[in-house]
C-alpha positions as CSV (number, residue, x, y, z in Angstrom):
1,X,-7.5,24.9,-92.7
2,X,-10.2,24.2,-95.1
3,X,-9.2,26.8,-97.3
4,X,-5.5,26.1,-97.6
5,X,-6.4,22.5,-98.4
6,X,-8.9,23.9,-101.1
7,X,-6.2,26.2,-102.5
8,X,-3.5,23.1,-102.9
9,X,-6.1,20.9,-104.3
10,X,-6.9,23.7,-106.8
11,X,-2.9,24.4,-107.8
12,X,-2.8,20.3,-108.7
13,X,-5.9,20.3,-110.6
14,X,-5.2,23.6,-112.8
15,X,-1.3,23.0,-112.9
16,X,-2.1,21.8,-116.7
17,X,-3.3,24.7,-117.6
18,X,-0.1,27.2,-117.4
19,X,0.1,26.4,-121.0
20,X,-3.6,28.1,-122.0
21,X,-2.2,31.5,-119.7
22,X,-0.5,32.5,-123.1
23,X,-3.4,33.2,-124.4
24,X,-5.0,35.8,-121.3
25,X,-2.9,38.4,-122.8
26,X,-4.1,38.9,-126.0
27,X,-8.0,38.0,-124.6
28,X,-7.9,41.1,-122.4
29,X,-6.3,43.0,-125.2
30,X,-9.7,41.8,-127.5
31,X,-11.9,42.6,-124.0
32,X,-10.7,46.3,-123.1
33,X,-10.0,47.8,-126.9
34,X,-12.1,45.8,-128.8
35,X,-9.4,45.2,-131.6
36,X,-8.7,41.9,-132.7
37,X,-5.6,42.5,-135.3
38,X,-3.2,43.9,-131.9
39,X,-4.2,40.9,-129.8
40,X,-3.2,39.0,-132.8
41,X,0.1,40.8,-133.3
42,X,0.8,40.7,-129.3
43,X,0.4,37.0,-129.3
44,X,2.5,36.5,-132.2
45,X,5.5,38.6,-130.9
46,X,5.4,36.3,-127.9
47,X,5.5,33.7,-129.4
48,X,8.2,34.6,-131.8
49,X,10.1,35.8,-128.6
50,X,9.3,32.0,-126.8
51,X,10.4,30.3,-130.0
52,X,13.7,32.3,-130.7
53,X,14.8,32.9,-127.5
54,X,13.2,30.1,-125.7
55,X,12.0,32.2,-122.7
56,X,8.5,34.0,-122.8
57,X,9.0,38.3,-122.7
58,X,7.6,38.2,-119.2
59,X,10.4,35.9,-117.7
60,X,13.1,38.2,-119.6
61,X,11.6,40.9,-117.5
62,X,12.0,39.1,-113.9
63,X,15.8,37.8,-115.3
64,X,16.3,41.6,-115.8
65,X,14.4,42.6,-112.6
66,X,16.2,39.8,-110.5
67,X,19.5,41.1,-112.6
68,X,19.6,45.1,-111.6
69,X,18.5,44.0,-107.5
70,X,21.7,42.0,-107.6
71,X,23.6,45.3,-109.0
72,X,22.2,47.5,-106.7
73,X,23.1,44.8,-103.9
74,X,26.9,44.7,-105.1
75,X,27.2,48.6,-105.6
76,X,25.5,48.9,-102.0
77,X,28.0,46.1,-100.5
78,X,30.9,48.0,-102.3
79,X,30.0,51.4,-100.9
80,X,30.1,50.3,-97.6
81,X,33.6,48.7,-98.2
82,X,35.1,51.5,-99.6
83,X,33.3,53.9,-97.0
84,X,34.7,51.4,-94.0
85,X,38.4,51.5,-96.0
86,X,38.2,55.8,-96.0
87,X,37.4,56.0,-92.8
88,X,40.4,53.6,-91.8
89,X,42.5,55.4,-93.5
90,X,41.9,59.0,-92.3
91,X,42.3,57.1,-88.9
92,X,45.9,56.1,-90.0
93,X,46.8,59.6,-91.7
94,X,45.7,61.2,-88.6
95,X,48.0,58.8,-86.3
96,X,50.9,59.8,-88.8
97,X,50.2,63.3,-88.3
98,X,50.1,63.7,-84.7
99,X,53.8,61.9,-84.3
């Protein structure tokens, strides 16, 4: 209990700092290759992407993520339907066959 009450308290106190989360990106980019011009460019192209678009480049990946699950969920839900409507209809042909 103590720990889910210390993990809701934490979420209200840091909820101000989503904006500063740009910025990890380009910090780890400095951290792991040491070159400060491609953190610069990295965080630039978001932000270009932000201001044109109005959406940061890693919620046009979930749209595109959440996008191609609902495809796959349609083209499943339509195989089914047209599997179900086959088989009906072999069930039919073979009726008209037999008389």
């Amino acid at each position: 209990m103590r720990n889910i009450l210390l993990i809701l308290i934490s979420f209200l106190l840091l909820g101000a700092c989503a904006q500063s989360t740009a910025f990890i990106g380009p910090a780890i980019t400095v951290g792991s290759t040491g070159n400060v011009m491609q953190a610069g460019f990295s965080y630039a192209s978001n932000m270009a992407v932000k201001k044109t678009t109005g959406k940061t480049p890693s919620e046009h990946v979930s749209l595109y993520v959440e996008d191609k699950k609902q495809e796959k969920k349609i083209r499943k839900e339509m195989v089914i339907y047209l599997q179900s409507h086959i088989e009906i209809m072999k069930d039919k042909l073979n009726l008209k066959n037999k008389l």
